[in-house]
Kinemage of the C-alpha trace (Angstrom):
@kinemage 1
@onewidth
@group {chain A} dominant
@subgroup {mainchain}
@vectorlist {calphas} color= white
{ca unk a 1} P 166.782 182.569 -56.687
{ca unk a 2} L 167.847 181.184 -59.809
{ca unk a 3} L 168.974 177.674 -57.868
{ca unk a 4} L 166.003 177.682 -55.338
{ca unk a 5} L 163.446 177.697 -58.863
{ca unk a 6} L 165.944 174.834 -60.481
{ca unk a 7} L 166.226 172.619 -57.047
{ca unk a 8} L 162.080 173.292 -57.187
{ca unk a 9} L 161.571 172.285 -60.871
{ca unk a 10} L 163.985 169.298 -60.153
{ca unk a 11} L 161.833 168.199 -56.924
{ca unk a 12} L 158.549 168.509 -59.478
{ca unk a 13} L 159.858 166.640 -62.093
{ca unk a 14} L 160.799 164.011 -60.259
{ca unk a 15} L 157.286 163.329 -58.557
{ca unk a 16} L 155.806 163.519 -61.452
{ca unk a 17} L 157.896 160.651 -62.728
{ca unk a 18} L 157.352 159.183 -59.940
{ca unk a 19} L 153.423 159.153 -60.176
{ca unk a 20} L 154.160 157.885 -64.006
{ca unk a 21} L 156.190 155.146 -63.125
{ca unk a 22} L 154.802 153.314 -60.656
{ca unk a 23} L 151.955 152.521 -62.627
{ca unk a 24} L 153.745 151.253 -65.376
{ca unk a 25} L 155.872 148.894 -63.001
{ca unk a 26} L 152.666 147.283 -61.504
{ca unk a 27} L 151.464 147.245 -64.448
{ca unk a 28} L 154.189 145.061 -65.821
{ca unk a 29} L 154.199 142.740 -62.657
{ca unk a 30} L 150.772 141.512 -62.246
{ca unk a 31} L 149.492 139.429 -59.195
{ca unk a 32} L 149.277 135.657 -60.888
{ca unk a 33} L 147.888 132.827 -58.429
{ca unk a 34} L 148.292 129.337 -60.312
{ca unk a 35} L 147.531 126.050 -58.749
{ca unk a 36} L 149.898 123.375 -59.778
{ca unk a 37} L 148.438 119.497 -59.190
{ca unk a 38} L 151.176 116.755 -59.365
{ca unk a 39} L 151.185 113.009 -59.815
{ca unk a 40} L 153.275 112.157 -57.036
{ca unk a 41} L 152.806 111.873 -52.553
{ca unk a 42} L 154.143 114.852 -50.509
{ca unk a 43} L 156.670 112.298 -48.740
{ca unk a 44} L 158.539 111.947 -51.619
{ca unk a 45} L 160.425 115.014 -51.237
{ca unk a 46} L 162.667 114.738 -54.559
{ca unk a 47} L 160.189 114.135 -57.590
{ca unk a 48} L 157.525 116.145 -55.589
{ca unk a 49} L 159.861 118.369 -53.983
{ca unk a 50} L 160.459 119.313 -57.655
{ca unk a 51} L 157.285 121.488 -57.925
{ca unk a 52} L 157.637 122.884 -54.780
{ca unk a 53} L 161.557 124.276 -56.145
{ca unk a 54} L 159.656 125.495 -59.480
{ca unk a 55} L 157.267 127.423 -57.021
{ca unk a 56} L 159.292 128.529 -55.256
{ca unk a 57} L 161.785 130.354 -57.572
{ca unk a 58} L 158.839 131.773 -59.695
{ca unk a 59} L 157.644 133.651 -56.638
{ca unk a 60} L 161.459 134.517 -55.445
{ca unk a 61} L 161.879 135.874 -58.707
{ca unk a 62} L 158.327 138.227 -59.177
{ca unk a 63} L 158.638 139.539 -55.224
{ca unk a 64} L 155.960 137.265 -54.576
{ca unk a 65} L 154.137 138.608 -57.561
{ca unk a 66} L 153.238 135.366 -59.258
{ca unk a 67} L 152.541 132.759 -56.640
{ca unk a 68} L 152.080 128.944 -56.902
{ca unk a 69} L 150.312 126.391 -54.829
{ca unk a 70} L 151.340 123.020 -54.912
{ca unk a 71} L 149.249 120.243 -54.549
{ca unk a 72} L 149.915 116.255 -53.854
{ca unk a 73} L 148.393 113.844 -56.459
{ca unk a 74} L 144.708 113.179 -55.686
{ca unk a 75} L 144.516 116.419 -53.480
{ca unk a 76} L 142.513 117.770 -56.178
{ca unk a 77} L 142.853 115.223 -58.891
{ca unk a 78} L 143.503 111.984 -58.837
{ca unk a 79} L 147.176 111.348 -59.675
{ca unk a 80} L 147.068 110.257 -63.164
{ca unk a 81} L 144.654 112.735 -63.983
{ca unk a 82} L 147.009 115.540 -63.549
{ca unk a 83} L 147.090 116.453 -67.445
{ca unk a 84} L 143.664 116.063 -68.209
{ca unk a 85} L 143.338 118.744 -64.740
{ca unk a 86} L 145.526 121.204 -67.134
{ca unk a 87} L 143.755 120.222 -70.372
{ca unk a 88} L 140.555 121.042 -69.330
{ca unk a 89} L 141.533 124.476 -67.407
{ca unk a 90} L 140.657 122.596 -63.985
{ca unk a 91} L 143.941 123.844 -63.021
{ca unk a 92} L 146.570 125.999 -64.446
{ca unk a 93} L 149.566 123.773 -64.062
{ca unk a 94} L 150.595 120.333 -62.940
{ca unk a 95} L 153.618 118.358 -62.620
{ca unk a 96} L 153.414 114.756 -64.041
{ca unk a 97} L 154.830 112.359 -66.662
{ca unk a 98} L 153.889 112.493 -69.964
{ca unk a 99} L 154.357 108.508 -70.460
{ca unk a 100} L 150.954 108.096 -67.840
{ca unk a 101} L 149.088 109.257 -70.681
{ca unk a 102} L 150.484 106.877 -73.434
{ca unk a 103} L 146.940 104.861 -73.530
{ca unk a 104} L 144.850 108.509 -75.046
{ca unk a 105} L 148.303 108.173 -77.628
{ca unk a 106} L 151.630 106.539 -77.036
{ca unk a 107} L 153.277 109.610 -78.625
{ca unk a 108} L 152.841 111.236 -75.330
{ca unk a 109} L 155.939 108.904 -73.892
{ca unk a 110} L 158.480 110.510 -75.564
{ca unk a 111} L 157.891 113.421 -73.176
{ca unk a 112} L 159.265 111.463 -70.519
{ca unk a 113} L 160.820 107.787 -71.832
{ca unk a 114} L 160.904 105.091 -73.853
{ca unk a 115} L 161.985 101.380 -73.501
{ca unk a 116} L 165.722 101.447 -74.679
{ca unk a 117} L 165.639 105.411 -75.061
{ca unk a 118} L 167.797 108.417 -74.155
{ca unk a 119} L 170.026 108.409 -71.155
{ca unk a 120} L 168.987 111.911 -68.724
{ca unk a 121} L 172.017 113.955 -70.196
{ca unk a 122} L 171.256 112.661 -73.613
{ca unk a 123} L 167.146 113.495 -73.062
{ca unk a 124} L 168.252 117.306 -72.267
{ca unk a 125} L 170.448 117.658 -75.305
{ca unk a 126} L 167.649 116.471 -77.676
{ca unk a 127} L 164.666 118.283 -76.134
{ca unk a 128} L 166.917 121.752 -76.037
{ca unk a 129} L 169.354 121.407 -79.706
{ca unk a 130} L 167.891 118.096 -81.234
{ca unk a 131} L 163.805 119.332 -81.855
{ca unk a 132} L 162.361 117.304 -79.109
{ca unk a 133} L 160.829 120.279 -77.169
{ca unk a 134} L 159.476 121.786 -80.072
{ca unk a 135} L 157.920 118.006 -81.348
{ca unk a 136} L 156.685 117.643 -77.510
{ca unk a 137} L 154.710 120.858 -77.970
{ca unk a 138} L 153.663 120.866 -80.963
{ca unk a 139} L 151.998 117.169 -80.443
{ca unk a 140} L 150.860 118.444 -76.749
{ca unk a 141} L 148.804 121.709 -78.424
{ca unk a 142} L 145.754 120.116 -79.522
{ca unk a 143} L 145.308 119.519 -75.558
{ca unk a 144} L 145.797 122.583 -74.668
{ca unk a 145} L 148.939 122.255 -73.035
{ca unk a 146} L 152.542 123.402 -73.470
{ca unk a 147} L 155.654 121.449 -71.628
{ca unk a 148} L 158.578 122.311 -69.655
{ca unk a 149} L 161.446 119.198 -68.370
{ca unk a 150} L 161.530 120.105 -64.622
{ca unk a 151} L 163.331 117.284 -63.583
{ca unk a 152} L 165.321 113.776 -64.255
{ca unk a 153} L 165.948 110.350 -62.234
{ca unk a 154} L 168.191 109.325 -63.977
{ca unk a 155} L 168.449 105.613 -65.342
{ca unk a 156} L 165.629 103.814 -62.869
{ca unk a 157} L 165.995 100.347 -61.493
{ca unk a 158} L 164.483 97.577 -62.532
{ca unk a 159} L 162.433 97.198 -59.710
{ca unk a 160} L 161.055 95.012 -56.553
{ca unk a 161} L 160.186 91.166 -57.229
{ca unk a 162} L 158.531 88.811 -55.245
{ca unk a 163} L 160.395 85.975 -56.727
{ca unk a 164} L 163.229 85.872 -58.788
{ca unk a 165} L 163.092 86.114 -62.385
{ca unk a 166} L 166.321 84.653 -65.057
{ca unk a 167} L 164.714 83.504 -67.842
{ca unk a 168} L 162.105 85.589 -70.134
{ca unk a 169} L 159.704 82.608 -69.055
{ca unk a 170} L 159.623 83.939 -65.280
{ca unk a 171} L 157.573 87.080 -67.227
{ca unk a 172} L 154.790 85.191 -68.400
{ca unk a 173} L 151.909 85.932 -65.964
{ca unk a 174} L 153.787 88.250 -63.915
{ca unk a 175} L 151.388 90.777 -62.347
{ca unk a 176} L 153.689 94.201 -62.723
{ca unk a 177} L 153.073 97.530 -61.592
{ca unk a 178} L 155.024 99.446 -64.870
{ca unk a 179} L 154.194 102.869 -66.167
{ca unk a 180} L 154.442 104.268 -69.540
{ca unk a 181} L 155.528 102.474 -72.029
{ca unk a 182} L 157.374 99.362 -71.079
{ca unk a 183} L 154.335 97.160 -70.012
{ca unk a 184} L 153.620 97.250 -73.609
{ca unk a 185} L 157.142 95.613 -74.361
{ca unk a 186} L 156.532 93.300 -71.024
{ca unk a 187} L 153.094 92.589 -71.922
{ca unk a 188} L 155.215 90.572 -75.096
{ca unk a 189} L 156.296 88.363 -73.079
{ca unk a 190} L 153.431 87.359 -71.672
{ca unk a 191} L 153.293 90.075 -68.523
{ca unk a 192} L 150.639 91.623 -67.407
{ca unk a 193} L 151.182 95.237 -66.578
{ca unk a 194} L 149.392 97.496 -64.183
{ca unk a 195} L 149.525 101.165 -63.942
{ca unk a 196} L 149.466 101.936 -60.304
{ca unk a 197} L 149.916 105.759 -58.583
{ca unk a 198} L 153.055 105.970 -56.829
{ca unk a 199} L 151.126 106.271 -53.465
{ca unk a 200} L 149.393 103.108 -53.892
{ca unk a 201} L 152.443 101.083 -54.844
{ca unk a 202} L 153.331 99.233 -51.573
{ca unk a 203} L 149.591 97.767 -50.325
{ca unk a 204} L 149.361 96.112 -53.671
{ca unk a 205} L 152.536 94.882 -53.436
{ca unk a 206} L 152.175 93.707 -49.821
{ca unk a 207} L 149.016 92.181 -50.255
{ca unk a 208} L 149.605 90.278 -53.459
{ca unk a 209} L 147.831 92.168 -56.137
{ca unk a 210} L 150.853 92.435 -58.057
{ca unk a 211} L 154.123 90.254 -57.910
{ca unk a 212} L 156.310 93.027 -59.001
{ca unk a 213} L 156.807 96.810 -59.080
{ca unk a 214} L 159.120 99.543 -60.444
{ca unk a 215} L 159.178 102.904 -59.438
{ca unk a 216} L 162.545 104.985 -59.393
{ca unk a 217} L 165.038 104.250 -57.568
{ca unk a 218} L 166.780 103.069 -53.802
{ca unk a 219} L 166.576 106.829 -52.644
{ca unk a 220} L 162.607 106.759 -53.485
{ca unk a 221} L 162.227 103.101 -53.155
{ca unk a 222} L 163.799 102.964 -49.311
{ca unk a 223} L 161.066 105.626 -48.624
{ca unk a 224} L 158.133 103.830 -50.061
{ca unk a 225} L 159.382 100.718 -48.157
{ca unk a 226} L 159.289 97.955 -50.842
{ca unk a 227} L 162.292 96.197 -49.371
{ca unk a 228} L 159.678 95.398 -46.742
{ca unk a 229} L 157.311 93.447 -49.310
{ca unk a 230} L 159.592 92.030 -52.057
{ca unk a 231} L 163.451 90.829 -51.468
{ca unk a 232} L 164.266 91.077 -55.206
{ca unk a 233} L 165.741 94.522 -56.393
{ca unk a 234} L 166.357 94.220 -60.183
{ca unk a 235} L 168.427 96.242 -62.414
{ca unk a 236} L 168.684 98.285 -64.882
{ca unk a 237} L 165.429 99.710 -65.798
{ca unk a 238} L 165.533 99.430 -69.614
{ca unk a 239} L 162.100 101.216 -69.798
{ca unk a 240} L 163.898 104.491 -68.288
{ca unk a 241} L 167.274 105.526 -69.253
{ca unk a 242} L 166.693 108.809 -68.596
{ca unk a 243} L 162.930 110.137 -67.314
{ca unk a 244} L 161.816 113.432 -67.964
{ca unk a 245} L 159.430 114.943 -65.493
{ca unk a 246} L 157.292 117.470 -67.144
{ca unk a 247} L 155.977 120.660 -65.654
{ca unk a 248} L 152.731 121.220 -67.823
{ca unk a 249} L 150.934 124.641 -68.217
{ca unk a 250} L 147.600 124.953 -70.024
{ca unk a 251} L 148.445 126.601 -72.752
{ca unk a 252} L 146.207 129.841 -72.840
{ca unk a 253} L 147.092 130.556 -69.068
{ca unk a 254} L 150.642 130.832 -70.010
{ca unk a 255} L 150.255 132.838 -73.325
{ca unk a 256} L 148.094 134.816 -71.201
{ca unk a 257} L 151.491 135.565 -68.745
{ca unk a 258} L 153.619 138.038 -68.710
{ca unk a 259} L 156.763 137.549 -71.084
{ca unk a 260} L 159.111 138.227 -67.702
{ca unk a 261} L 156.513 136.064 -66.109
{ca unk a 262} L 157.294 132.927 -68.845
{ca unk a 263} L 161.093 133.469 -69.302
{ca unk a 264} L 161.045 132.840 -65.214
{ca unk a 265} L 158.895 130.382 -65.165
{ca unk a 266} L 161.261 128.510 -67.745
{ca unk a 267} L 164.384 129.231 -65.918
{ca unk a 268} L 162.870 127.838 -62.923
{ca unk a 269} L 162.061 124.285 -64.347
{ca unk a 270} L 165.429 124.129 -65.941
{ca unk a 271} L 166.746 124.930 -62.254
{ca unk a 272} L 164.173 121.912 -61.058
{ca unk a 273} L 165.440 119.383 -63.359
{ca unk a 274} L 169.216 120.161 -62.679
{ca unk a 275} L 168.645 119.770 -58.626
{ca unk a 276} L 166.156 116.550 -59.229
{ca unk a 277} L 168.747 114.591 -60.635
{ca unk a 278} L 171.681 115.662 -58.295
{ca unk a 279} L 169.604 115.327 -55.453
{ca unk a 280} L 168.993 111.074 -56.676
{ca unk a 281} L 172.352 110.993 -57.479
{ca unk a 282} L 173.873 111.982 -54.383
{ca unk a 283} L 170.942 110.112 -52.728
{ca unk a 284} L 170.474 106.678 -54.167
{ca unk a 285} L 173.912 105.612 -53.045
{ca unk a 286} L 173.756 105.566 -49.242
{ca unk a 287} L 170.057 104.500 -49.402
{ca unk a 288} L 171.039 101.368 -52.117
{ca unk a 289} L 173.871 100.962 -49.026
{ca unk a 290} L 171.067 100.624 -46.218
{ca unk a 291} L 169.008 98.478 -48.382
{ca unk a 292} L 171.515 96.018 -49.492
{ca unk a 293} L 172.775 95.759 -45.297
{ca unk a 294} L 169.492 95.215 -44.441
{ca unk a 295} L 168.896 91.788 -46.964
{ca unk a 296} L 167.920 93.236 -50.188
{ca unk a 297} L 169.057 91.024 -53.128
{ca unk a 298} L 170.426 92.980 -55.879
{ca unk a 299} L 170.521 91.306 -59.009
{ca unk a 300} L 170.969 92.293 -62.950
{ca unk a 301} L 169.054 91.346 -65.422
{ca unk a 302} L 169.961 88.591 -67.261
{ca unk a 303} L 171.422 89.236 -70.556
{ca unk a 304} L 168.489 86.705 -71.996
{ca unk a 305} L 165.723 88.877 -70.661
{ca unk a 306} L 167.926 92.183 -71.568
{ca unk a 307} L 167.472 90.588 -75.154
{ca unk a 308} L 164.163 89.307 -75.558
{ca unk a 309} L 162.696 92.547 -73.757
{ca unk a 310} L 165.350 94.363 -76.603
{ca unk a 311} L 163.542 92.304 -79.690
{ca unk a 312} L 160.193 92.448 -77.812
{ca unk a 313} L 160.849 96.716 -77.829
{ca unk a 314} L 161.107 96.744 -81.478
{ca unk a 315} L 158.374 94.985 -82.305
{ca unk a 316} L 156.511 97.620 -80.732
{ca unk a 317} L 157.791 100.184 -81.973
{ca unk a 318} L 157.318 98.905 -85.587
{ca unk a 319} L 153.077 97.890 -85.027
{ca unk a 320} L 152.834 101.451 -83.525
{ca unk a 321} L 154.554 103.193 -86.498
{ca unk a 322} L 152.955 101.936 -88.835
{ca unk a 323} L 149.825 102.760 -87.402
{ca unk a 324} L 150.164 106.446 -86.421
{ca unk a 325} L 151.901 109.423 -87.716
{ca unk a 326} L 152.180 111.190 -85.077
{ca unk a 327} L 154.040 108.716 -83.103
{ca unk a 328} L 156.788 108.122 -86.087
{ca unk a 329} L 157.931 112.001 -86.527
{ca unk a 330} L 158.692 111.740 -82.983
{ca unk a 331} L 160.382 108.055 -83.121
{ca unk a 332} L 162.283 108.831 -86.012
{ca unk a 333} L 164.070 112.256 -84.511
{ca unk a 334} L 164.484 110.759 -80.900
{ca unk a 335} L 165.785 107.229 -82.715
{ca unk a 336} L 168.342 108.730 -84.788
{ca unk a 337} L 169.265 111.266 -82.335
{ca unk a 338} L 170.036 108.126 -79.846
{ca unk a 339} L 171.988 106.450 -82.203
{ca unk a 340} L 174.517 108.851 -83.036
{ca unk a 341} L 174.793 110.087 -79.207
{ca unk a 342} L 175.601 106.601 -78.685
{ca unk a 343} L 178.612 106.781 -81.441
{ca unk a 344} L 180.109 109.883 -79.129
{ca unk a 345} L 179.462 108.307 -75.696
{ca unk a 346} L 181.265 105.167 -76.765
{ca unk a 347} L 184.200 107.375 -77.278
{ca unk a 348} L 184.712 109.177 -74.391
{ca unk a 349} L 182.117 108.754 -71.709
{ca unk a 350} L 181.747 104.802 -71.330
{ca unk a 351} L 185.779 104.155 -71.640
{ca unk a 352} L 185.974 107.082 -69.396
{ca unk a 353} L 183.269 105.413 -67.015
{ca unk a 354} L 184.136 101.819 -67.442
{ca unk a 355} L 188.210 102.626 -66.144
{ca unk a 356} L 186.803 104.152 -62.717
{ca unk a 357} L 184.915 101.609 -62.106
{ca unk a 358} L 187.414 99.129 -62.526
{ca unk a 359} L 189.695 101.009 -60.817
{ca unk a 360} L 186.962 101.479 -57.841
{ca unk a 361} L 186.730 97.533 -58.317
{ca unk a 362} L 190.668 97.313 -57.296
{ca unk a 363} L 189.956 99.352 -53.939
């Protein structure tokens, strides 16, 4: 009798924790729909494909609990309106660069690059153990928006020419498609630069409007066909040593989460930015391959230009500074934080770098 009561009490008890606990579990893992705009076409399947990874893991990771739904650039918003889409609570998320933005304040380039910046490894160790995230955010609240690095190319090309350029002369009237920050510098020399949507890159080029363009590099390139429409592939692209692609949440939708809900959604952008710039490493070899086979001329840079863009850079940077505060916290942490990452890598990494390539030079 004695165990039939206990296995009774036993069977009671648990229900009853049963009916408590289930609550409490929902409770905790709400149903969250966000819709995510980006800045970039559905057919390129790295930089967009980003957002779709960040998506995907978020949902993997709540049992489908906190869902995203990405959308291309001008699928809602137009491209380069992705931000302002956040800002403004249009949206919850989008995925973008922060250097589109530099004309409402340049500071907003440091979230992604700067002419003669960071390389990609070198971006991630500021933004996580040299203050940049915490700059990034703390400029970016006033807009109602908070940022997460969900992805990298990489040091960028130089881009597609329509005639070749050796001197810092061949600049002067150039008609450039150039995000961010480095029209400024080209605009120095006498270029004239035009912010263009990814998407709309290659009619402009094709038709004339522009004599030049740069987007990322051969794996994204090959895909938007500029080989097609320029035969000049330049190199390197000093304006990007390292871009940051931001994943950017408005700011109250995200306090508003979860904390299980924002410690995944951060895990899942750093996930993003790790595959974005494996997935252009491993790809922009065979497609710069392909392109070269099928007549592209690769060139450098010549160390003239390299140096006049260099001087024009600084200029810049020095009528900008002096003109807004904002802009000089952040230059003066991301500035000296280059130059002493530059005293380690010319220890190791570049002597370590510069003997395999010779040696892949000897065959």
């Amino acid at each position: 009798m004695k165990r039939r009561q206990f296995l009774k009490s036993a069977s009671l008890a648990a229900a009853g924790t049963a009916a408590i606990a289930a609550p409490a579990i929902a409770q905790s893992s709400p149903d969250v729909k966000w819709r995510v705009t980006t800045s970039f076409p559905r057919s390129l399947d790295t930089i967009h494909g980003a957002a779709e990874t960040v998506a995907k893991y978020v949902s993997d990771a709540t049992d489908g609990k906190f869902q995203m739904q990405v959308f291309a650039g001008g699928e809602i918003v137009p491209a380069l309106q992705a931000l302002d889409a956040v800002s403004n609570g249009t949206v919850e998320a989008c995925h973008t660069c922060l250097y589109y933005y530099w004309g409402k304040d340049p500071t907003f380039a440091f979230g992604t690059a700067v002419p003669f910046g960071l390389s990609s490894r070198q971006q991630n160790a500021w933004m996580l153990f040299g203050g940049g995230e915490q700059l990034i955010n703390e400029f970016l609240a006033p807009y109602k928006v908070n940022n997460f690095t969900a992805g990298n190319t990489g040091t960028q090309m130089g881009g597609w020419f329509r005639k070749e350029v050796t001197k810092p002369s061949d600049l002067d009237g150039l008609k450039m498609r150039i995000g961010g920050f480095g029209g400024a510098v080209l605009q120095k020399l006498g270029a004239v630069p035009q912010q263009i949507a990814g998407g709309d890159i290659y009619p402009s080029l094709e038709k004339g409007t522009i004599d030049a363009a740069e987007w990322i590099g051969p794996y994204d390139d090959e895909k938007l066909g500029f080989n097609k429409v320029a035969p000049f592939y330049y190199y390197p692209g000093w304006w990007e040593g390292g871009a940051m692609i931001n994943f950017c949440t408005n700011l109250d939708k995200f306090n508003a989460l979860p904390k299980n809900y924002q410690s995944i959604l951060r895990a899942a952008t750093a996930y993003a930015n790790v595959e974005m710039q494996a997935k252009y490493d491993a790809g922009n070899v065979p497609a710069l391959k392909r392109l070269v086979a099928a007549g592209t001329k690769l060139r450098p840079f010549s160390p003239e230009i390299m140096e006049a863009c260099w001087k024009a850079a600084n200029e810049v940077y020095a009528d900008i500074n002096a003109k807004n505060d904002k802009f000089k916290k952040v230059y003066d942490s991301y500035m000296n934080f280059r130059n002493d990452e530059y005293l380690w890598w010319q220890v190791a990494e570049f002597n370590y770098d510069n003997f395999m390539i010779r040696q892949r030079s000897k065959g």
